[in-house]
N, CA, C and O atoms as a GROMACS GRO file, in nm:
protein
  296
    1UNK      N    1   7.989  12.364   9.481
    1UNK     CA    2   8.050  12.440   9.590
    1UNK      C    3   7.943  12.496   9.683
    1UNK      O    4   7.943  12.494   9.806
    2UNK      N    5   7.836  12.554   9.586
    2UNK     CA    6   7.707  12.586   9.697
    2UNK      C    7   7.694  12.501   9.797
    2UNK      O    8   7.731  12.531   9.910
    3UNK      N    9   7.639  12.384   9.767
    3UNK     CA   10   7.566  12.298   9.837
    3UNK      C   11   7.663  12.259   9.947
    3UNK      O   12   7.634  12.234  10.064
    4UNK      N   13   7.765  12.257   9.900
    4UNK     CA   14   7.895  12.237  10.074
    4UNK      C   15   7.911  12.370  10.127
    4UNK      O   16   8.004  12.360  10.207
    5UNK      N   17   7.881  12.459  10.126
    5UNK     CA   18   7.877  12.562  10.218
    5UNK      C   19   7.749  12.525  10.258
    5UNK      O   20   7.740  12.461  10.363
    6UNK      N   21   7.639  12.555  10.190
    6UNK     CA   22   7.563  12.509  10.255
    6UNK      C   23   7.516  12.396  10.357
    6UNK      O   24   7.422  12.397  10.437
    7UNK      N   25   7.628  12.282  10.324
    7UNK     CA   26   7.622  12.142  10.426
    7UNK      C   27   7.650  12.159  10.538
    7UNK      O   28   7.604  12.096  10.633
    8UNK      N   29   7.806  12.331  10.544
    8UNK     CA   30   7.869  12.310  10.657
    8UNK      C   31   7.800  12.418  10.757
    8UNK      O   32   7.822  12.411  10.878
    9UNK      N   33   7.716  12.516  10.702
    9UNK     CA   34   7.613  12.599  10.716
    9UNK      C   35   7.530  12.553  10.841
    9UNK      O   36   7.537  12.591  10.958
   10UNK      N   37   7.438  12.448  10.777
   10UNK     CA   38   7.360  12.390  10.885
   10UNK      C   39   7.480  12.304  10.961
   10UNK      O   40   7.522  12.409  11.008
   11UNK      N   41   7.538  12.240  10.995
   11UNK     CA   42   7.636  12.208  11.081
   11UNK      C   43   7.656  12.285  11.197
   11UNK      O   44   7.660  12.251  11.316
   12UNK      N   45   7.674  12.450  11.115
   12UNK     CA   46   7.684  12.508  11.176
   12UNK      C   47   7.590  12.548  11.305
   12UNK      O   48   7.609  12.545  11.426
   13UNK      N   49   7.498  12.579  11.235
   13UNK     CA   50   7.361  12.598  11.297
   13UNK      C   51   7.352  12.502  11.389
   13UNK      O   52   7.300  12.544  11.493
   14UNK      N   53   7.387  12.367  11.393
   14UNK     CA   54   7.337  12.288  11.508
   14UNK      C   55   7.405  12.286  11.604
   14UNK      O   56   7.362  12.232  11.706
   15UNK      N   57   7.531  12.343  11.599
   15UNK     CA   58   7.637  12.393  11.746
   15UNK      C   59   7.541  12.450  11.835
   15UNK      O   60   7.434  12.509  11.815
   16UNK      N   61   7.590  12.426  11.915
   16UNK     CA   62   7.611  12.500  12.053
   16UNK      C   63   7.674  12.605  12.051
   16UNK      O   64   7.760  12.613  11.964
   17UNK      N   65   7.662  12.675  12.106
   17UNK     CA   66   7.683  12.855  12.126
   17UNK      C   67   7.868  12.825  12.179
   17UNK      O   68   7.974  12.852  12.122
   18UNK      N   69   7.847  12.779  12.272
   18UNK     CA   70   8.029  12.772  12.313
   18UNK      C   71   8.129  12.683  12.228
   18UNK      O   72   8.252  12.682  12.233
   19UNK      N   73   8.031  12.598  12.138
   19UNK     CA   74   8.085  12.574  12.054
   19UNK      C   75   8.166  12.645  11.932
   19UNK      O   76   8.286  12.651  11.907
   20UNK      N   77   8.023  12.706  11.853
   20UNK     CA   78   8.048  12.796  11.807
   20UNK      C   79   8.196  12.886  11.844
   20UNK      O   80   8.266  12.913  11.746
   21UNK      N   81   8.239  12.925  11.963
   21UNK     CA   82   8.270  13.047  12.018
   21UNK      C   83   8.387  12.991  12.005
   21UNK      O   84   8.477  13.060  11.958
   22UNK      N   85   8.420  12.828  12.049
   22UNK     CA   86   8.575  12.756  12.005
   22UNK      C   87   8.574  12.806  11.873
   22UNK      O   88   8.663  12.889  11.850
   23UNK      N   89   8.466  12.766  11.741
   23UNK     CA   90   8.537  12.774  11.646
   23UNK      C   91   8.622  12.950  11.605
   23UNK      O   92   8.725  12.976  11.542
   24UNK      N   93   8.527  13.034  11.671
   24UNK     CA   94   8.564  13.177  11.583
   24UNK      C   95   8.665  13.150  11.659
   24UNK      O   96   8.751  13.172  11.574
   25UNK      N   97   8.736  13.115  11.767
   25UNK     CA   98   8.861  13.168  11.849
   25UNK      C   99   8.961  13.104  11.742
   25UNK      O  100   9.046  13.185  11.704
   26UNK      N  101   8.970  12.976  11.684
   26UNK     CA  102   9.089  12.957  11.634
   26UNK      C  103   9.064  12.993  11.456
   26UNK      O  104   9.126  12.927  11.372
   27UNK      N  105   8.950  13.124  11.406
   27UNK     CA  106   8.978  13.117  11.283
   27UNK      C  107   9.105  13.265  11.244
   27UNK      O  108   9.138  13.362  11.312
   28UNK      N  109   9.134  13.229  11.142
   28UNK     CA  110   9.290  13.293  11.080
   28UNK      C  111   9.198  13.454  11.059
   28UNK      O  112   9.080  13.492  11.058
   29UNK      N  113   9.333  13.511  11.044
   29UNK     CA  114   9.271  13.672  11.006
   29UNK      C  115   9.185  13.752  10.910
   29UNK      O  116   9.144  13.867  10.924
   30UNK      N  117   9.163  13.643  10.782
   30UNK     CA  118   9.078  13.706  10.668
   30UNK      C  119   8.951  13.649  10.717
   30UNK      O  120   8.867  13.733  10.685
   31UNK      N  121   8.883  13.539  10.786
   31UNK     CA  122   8.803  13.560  10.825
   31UNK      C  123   8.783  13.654  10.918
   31UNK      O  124   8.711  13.738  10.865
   32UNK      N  125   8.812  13.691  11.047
   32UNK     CA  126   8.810  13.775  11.116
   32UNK      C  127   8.792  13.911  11.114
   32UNK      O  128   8.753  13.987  11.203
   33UNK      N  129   8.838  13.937  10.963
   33UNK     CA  130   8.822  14.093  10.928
   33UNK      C  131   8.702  14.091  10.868
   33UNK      O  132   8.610  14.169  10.893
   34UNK      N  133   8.700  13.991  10.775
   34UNK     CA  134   8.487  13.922  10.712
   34UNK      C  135   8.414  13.985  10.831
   34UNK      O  136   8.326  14.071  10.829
   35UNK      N  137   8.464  13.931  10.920
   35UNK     CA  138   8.379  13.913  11.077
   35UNK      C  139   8.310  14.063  11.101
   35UNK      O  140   8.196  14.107  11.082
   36UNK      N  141   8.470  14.136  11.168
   36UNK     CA  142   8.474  14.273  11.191
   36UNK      C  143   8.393  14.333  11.101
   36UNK      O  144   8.279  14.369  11.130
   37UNK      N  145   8.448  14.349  10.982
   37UNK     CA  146   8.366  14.400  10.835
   37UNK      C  147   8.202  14.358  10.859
   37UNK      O  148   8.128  14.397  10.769
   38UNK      N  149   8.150  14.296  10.949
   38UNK     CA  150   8.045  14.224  10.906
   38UNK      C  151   7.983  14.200  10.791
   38UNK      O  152   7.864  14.189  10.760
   39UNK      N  153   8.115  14.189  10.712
   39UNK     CA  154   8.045  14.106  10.584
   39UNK      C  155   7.976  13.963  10.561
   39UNK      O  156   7.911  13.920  10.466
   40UNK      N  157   8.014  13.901  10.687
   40UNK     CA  158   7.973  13.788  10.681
   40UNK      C  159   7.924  13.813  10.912
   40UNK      O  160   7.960  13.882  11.006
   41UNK      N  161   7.842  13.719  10.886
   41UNK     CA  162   7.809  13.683  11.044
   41UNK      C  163   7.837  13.566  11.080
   41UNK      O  164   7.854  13.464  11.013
   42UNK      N  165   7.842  13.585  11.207
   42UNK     CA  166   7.905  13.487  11.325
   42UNK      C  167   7.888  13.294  11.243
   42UNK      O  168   7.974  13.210  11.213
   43UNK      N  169   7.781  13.294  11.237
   43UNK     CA  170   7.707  13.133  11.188
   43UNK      C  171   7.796  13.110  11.071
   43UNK      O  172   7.849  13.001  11.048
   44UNK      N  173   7.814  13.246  10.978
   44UNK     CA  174   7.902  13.185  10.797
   44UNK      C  175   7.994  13.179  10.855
   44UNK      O  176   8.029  13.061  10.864
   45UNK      N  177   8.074  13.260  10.914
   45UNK     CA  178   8.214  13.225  10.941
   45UNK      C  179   8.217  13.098  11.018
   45UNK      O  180   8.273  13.005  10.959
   46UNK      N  181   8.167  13.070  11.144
   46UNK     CA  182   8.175  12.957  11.142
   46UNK      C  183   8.150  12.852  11.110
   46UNK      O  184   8.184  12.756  11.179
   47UNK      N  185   8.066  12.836  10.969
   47UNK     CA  186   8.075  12.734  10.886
   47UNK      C  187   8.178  12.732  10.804
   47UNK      O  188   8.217  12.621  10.770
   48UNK      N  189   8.253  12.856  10.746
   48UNK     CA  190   8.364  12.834  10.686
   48UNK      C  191   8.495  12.748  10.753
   48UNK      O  192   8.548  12.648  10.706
   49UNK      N  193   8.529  12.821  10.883
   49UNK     CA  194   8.627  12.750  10.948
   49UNK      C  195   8.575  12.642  11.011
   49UNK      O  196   8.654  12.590  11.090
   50UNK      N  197   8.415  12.567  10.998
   50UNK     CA  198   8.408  12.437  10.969
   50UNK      C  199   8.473  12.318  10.850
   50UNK      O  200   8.503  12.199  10.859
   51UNK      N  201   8.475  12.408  10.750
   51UNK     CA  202   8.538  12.351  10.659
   51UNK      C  203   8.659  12.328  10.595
   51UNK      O  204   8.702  12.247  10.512
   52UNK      N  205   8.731  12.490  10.702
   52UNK     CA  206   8.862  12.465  10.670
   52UNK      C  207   8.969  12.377  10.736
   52UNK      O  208   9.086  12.352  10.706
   53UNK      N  209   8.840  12.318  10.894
   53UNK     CA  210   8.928  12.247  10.931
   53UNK      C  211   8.862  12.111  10.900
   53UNK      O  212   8.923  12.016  10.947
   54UNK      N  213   8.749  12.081  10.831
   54UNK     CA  214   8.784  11.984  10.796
   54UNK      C  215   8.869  11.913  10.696
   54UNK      O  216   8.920  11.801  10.695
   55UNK      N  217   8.869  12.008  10.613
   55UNK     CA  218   9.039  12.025  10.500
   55UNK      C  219   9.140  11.972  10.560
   55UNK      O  220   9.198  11.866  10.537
   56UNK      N  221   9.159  12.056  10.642
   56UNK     CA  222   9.244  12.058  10.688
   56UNK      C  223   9.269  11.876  10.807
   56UNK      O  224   9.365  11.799  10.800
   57UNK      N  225   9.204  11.868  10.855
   57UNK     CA  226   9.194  11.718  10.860
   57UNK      C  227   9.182  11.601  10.836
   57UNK      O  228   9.179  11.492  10.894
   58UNK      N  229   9.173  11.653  10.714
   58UNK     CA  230   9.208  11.521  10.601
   58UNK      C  231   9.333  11.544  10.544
   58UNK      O  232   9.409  11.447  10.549
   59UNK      N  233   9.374  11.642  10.491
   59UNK     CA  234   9.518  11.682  10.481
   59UNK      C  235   9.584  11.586  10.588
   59UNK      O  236   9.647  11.487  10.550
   60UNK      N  237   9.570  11.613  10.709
   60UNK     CA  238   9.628  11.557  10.862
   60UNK      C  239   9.622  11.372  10.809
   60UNK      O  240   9.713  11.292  10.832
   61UNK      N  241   9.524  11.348  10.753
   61UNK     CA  242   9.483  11.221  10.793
   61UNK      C  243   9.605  11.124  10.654
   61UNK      O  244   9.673  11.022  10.661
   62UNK      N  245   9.581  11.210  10.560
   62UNK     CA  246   9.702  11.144  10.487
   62UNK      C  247   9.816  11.166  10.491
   62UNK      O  248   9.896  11.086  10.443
   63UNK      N  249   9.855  11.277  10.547
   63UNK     CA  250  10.006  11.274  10.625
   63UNK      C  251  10.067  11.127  10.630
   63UNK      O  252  10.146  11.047  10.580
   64UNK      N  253   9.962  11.154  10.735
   64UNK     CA  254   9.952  11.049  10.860
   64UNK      C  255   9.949  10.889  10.784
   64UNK      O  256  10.018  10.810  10.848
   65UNK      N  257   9.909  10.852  10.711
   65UNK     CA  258   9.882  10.749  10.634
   65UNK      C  259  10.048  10.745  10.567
   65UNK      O  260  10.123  10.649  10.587
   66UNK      N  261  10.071  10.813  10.520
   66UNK     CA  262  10.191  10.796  10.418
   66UNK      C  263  10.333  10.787  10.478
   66UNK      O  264  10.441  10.762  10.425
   67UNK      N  265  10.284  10.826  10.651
   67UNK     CA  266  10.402  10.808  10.753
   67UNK      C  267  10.391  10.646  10.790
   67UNK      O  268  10.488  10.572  10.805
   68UNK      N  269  10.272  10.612  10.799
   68UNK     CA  270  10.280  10.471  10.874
   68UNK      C  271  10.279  10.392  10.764
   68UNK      O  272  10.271  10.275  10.800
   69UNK      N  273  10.285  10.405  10.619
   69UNK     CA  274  10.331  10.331  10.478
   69UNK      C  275  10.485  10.314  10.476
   69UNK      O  276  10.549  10.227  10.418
   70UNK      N  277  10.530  10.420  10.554
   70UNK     CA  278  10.714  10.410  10.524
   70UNK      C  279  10.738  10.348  10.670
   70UNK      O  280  10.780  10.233  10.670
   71UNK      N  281  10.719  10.402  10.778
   71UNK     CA  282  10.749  10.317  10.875
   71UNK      C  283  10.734  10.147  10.813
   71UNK      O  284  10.823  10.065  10.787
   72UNK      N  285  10.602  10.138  10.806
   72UNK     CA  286  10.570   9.967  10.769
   72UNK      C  287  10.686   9.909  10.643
   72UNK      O  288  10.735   9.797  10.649
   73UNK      N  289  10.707   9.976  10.569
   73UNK     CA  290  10.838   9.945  10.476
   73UNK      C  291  10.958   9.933  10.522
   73UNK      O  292  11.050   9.884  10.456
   74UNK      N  293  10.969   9.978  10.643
   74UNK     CA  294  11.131   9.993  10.674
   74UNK      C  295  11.165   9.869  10.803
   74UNK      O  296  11.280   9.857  10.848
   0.00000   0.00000   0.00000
């Protein structure tokens, strides 16, 4: 688990600043309070909601797969 925070970490780090600034805009509220709290800074959080959307886009991606398996069946 370290080492993938850490993967998405430097990821992070290699954004661009307005990049960056997309990701904090669309992260959910428990990061955000991390944020506020400054328990965590700007760069972790946005390596986290690096990762949650890449989760989250693979989630998307087999949806997506298991829709065009039944279409193709029917």
């Amino acid at each position: 688990m370290k080492t993938l925070v850490e993967a998405y970490l430097n990821k992070a780090k290699l954004l661009p600043e307005k990049e960056i600034e997309r990701l904090l805009s669309r992260m959910r509220g428990k990061l955000m309070r991390r944020l506020e709290d400054t328990k965590l800074g700007e760069l972790e959080v946005a390596a986290f909601q690096l990762a949650i959307e890449a989760e989250a886009l693979n989630e998307w991606r087999e949806k997506m797969a298991e829709i065009r398996e039944k279409t193709k069946a029917e």
